[in-house]
C-alpha positions in Angstrom: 4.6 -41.2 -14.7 7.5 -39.2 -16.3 6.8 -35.5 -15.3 7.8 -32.5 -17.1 11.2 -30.8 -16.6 9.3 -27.7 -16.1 7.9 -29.2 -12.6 11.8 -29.6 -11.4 12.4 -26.0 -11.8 10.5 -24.9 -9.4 9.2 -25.1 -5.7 5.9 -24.8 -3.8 5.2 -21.3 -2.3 7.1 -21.3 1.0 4.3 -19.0 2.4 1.9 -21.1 1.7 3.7 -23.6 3.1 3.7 -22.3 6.6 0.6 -21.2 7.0 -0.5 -24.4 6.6 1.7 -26.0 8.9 0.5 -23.2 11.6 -3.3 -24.5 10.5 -2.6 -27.8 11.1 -0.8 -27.4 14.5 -3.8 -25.2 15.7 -6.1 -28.0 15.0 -4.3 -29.7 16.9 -4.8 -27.4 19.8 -1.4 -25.9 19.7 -1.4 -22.4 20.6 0.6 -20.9 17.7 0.8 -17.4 16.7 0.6 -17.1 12.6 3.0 -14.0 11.3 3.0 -15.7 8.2 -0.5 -15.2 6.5 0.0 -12.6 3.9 -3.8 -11.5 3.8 -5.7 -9.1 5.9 -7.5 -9.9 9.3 -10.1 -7.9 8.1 -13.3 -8.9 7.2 -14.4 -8.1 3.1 -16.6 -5.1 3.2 -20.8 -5.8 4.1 -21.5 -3.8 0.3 -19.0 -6.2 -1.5 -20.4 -9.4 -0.1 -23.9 -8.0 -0.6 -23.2 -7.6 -3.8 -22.2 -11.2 -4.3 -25.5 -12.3 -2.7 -27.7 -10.3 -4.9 -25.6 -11.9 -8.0 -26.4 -15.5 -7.1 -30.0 -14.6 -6.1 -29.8 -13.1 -9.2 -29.1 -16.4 -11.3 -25.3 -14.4 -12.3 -23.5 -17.9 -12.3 -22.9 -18.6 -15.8 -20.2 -18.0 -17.9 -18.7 -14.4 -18.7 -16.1 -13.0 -21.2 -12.8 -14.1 -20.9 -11.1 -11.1 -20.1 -14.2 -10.0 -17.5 -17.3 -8.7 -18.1 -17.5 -5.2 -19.5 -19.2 -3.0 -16.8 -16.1 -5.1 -14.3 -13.7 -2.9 -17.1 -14.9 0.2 -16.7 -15.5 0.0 -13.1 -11.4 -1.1 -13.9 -10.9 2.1 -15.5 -12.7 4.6 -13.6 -10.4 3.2 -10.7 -7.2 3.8 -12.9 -8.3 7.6 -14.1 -9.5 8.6 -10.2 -6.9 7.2 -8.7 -3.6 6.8 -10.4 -4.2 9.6 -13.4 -4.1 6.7 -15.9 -6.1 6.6 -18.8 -6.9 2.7 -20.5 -9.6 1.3 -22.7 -11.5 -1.7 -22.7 -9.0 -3.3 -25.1 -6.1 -2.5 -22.5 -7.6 -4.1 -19.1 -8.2 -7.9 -18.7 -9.4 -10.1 -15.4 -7.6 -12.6 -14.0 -8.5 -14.8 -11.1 -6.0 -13.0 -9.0 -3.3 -10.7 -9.7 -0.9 -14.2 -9.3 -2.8 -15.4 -12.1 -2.3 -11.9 -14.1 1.2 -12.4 -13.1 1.1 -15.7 -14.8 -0.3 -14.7 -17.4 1.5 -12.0 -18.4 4.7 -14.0 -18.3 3.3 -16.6 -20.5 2.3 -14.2 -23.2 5.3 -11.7 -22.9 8.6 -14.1 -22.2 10.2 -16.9 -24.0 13.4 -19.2 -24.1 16.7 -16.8 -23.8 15.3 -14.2 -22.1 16.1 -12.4 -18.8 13.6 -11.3 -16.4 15.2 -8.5 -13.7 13.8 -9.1 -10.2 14.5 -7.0 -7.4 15.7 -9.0 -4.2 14.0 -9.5 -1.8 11.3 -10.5 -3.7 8.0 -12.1 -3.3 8.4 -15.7 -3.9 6.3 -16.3 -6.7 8.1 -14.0 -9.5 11.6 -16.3 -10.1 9.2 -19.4 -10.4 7.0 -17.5 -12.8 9.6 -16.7 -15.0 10.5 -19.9 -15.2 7.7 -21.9 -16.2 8.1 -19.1 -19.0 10.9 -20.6 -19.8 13.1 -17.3 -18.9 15.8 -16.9 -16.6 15.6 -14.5 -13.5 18.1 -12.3 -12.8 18.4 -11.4 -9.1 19.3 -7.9 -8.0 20.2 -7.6 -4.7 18.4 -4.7 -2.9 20.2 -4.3 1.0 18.8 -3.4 3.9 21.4 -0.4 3.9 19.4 1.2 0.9 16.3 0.8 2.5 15.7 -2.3 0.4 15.3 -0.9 -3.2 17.1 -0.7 -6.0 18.7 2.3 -7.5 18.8 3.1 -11.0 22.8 2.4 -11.4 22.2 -1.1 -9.7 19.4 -1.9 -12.9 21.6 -0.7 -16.0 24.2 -2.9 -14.4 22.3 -5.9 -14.7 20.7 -5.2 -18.3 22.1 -7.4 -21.2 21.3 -8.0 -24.8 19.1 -10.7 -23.6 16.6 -8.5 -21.0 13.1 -8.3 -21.8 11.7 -7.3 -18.5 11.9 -6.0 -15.0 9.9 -7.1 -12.1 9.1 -4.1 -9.8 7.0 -4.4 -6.4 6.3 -1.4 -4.7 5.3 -1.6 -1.7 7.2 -4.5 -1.5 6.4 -8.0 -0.2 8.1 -9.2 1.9 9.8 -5.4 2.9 7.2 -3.1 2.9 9.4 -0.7 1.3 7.9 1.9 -1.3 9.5 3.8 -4.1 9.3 7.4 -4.2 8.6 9.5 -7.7 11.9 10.6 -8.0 13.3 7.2 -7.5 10.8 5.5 -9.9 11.9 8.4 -12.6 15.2 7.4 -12.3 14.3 3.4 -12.7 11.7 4.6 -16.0 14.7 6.6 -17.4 16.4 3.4 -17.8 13.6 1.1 -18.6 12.7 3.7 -21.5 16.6 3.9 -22.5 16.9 0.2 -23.2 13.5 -0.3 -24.5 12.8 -3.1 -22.2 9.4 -3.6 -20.0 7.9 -3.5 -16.3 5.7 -5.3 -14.5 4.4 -3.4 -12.1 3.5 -5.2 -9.5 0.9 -2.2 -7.6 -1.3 -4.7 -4.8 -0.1 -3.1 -1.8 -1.1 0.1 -3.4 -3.5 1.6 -1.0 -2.0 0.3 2.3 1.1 3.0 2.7 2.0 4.7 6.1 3.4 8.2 7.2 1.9 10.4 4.4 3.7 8.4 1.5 2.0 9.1 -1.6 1.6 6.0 -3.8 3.0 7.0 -7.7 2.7 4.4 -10.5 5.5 4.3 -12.8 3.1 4.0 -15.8 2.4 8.0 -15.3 5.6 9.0 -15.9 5.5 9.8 -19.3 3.7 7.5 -22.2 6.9 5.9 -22.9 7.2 4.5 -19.5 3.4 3.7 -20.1 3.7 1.8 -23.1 6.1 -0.2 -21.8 4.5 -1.0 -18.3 2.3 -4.5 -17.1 0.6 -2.7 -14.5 -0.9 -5.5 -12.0 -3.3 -5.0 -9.0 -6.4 -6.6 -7.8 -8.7 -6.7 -4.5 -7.2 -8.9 -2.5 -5.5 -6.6 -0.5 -6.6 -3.1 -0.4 -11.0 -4.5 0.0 -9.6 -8.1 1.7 -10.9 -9.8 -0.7 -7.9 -12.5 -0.8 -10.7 -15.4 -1.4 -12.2 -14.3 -4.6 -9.6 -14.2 -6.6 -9.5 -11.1 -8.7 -6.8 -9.1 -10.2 -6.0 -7.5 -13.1 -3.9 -6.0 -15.7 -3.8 -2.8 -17.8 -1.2 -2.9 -20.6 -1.0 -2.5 -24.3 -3.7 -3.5 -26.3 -1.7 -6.6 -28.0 0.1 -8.4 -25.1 -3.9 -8.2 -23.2 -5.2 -10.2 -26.4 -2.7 -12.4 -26.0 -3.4 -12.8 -21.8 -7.1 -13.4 -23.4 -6.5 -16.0 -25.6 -4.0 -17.9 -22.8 -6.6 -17.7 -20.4 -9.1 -18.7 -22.7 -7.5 -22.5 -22.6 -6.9 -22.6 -19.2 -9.2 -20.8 -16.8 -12.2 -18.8 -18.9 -13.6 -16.0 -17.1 -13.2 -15.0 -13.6 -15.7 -16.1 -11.3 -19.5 -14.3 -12.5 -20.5 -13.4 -8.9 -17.5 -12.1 -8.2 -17.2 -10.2 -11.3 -20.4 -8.2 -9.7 -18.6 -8.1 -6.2 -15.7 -6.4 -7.7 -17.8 -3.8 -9.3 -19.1 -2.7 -6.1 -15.5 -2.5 -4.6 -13.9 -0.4 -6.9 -16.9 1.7 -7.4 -18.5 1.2 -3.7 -17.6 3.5 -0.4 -13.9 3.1 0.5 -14.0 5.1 4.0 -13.0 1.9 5.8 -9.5 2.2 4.1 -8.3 4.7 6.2 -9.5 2.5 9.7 -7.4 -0.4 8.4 -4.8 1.7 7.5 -4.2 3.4 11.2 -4.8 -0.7 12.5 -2.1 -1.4 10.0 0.1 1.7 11.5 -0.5 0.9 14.9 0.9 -2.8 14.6 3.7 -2.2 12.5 5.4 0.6 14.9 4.9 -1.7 17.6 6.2 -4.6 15.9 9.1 -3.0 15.0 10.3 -0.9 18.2 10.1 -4.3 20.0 11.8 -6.1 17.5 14.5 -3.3 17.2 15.1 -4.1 21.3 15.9 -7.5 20.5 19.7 -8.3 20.6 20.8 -8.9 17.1 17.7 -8.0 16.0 17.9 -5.1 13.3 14.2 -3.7 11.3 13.2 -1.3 9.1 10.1 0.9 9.7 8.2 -0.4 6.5 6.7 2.0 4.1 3.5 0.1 2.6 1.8 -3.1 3.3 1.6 -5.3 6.4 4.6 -6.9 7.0 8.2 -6.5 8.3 11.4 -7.8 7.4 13.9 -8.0 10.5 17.4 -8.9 10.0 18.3 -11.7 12.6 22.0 -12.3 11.2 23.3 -11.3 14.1 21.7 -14.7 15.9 23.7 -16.3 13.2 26.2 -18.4 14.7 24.2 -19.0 17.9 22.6 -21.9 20.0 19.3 -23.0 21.0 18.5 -24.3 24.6 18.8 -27.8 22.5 22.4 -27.3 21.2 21.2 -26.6 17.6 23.4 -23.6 16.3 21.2 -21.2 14.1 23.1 -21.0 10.9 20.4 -19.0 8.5 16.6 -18.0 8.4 15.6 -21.2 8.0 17.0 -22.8 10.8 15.8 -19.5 12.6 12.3 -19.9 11.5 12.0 -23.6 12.5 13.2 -22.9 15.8 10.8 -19.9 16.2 7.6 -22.5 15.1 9.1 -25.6 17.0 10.3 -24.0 20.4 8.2 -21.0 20.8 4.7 -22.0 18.7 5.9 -18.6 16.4 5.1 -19.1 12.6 7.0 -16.8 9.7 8.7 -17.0 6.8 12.4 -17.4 6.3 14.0 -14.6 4.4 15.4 -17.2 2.1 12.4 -18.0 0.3 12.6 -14.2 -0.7 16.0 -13.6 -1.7 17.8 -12.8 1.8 18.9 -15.3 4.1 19.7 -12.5 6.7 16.0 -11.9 7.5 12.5 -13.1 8.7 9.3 -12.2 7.4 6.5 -11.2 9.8 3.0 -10.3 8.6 1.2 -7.7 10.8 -2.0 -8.8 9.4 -3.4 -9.7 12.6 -4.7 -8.4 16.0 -3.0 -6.3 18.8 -3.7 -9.1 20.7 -2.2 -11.7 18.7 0.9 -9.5 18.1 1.8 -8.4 21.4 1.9 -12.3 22.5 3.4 -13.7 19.2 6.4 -10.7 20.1 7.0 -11.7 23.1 7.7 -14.9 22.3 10.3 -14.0 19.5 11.9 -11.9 22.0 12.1 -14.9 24.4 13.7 -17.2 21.9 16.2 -14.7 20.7 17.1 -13.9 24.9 17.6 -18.0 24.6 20.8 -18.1 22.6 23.3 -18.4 23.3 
């Protein structure tokens, strides 16, 4: 069969990838420590999965409305107004099944042929392939290490054109961690508002930030920034609930009817159950936050002061979510105990997983060749053994 050109333009999710490949070699009974899984270890909440339960004990398995079910919006919008100072309507918020598939969505409805789509690098793999199956073109802008890997507002109007529609902003990032302050987001709306493009806000790390950061949407700064923002979140990170696949947007009223009526032909509603789930999430107890979040702190200092002892070994103390994003370049160059000379992160990663039973992600699959990603989603236990494995594999080159 002659398959679309659509298909050739993109590649499989190189996360995905390796967490499956570290699955498959621990059913095998290899001992393998998984730094790639970008999920929480945690288990979802007792309320949440309760309120599953009583759902399907309830005979809630039928369909719903497209967009969710109305009580799921509100409970939607409460969250917005309490949390972020954001007022929406019903007409403004629609349920995907996962903020991926809002992503989707919202790139379907929004972009066309010709257009360019600004994403920050690194980047989380699935926005360049997104845009593309939109039909648009991604435009990479390269965010260093040296500027705490973010963008600055000169770095964006560089890379606007007549043919810019939108720009993709993560914060906190995947795969980086790193967060963008208010001042710094004011900065980014100014231009976003000056050239009347659009953001998609990509908010799912929202509630897992470190040191006393404070979390600021860009969508309050001002209701022009606001009409012009695709705000995206869901539950999968902040109530580890990566399994039900829920997420959602809150945007003008016009591009969500059109999300609606994409959705409509492909998936229908999100799952019913999990519609009531959600409910009790964002309006449920959220005291456990702050236990995951010192977990969270505790791994990711100790993650990176090891890996900062590593010879040519460089990290950044990550602002928000669980992972970090160590620069091995300088084992660039280098050889194995097996005569293979490490020549970028791939070749880095599959000697970590081959030699050493150590799964991540190559920094290529995210926009920087220079670096590695490790997710801290794990235990102490798990972390402390899969580190000292790194740190024998880099001590091995030579």
């Amino acid at each position: 069969m002659k398959l679309s050109k659509r298909v050739a333009k993109i590649q499989p999710s190189v996360t995905l990838a390796i967490t499956n490949k570290a699955k498959q070699m621990k059913a095998q009974g290899i001992d393998v420590v998984g730094f790639g899984a970008g999920e929480p270890d945690f288990d979802t909440p007792d309320n949440i999965k309760a309120a599953a339960k009583k759902a399907l004990d309830d005979g809630y398995t039928k369909y719903t409305p497209v967009p969710g079910s109305p009580e799921l919006k509100d409970a939607i919008i409460a969250k917005l107004s309490r949390d972020n100072g954001l007022e929406y309507k019903r007409e403004n918020i629609i349920v995907s099944v996962g903020a991926k598939h809002s992503i989707y969505n919202a790139a379907q409805a929004f972009l066309e042929e010709g257009d360019e789509v600004i994403i920050p690098a690194p980047y989380w793999v699935s926005y360049p392939d997104i845009t593309l199956l939109a039909g648009a073109t991604p435009v990479i802008v390269e965010a260093k290490q040296s500027t705490g890997f973010k963008i600055t507002a000169g770095q964006l109007e560089n890379a606007i054109t007549p043919k810019t529609k939108l720009v993709v902003l993560n914060s906190p990032s995947n795969p980086t961690g790193a967060a963008y302050s208010k001042a710094e987001l004011e900065a980014l709306a100014h231009v976003i508002v000056k050239n009347d493009i659009a953001v998609l806000s990509d908010e799912i790390y929202e509630k897992l930030v470190y040191d006393g950061f404070r979390f600021v949407s860009i969508a309050t700064l001002g209701e022009e920034i606001r009409k012009r923002t695709i705000l995206v979140n869901g539950l999968s990170k902040s109530h580890s609930m990566t399994g039900w696949r829920i997420g959602y947007v809150a945007a003008e009223k016009d591009l969500v009817a059109a999300m609606s009526n994409i959705q409509s032909q492909s998936t229908s509603n999100p799952v019913s159950f999990c519609d009531k789930a959600s409910i009790e999430a964002l309006n449920g107890p959220q005291d456990f936050l702050k236990g995951w979040v010192a977990e969270f702190d505790q791994r990711r200092r100790f993650m990176v002061e090891r890996l900062n002892r590593m010879p040519g070994v460089k990290c950044l103390l990550p602002q928000g979510a669980f992972y970090v994003f160590p620069n091995f370049s300088g084992c660039y160059g280098k050889k194995t105990p097996a005569g293979t000379v490490i020549k970028g992160s791939a070749d880095m990663a599959d000697y970590l997983l081959a030699e050493y039973k150590v799964a991540s992600v190559p920094g290529i699959a995210f926009g920087d060749d220079a670096c590695q990603r490790f997710s801290y989603a794990t235990s102490m236990k798990t972390i402390e053994k899969g580190i000292e494995r790194v740190e024998q594999a880099v001590k091995a080159l030579s």
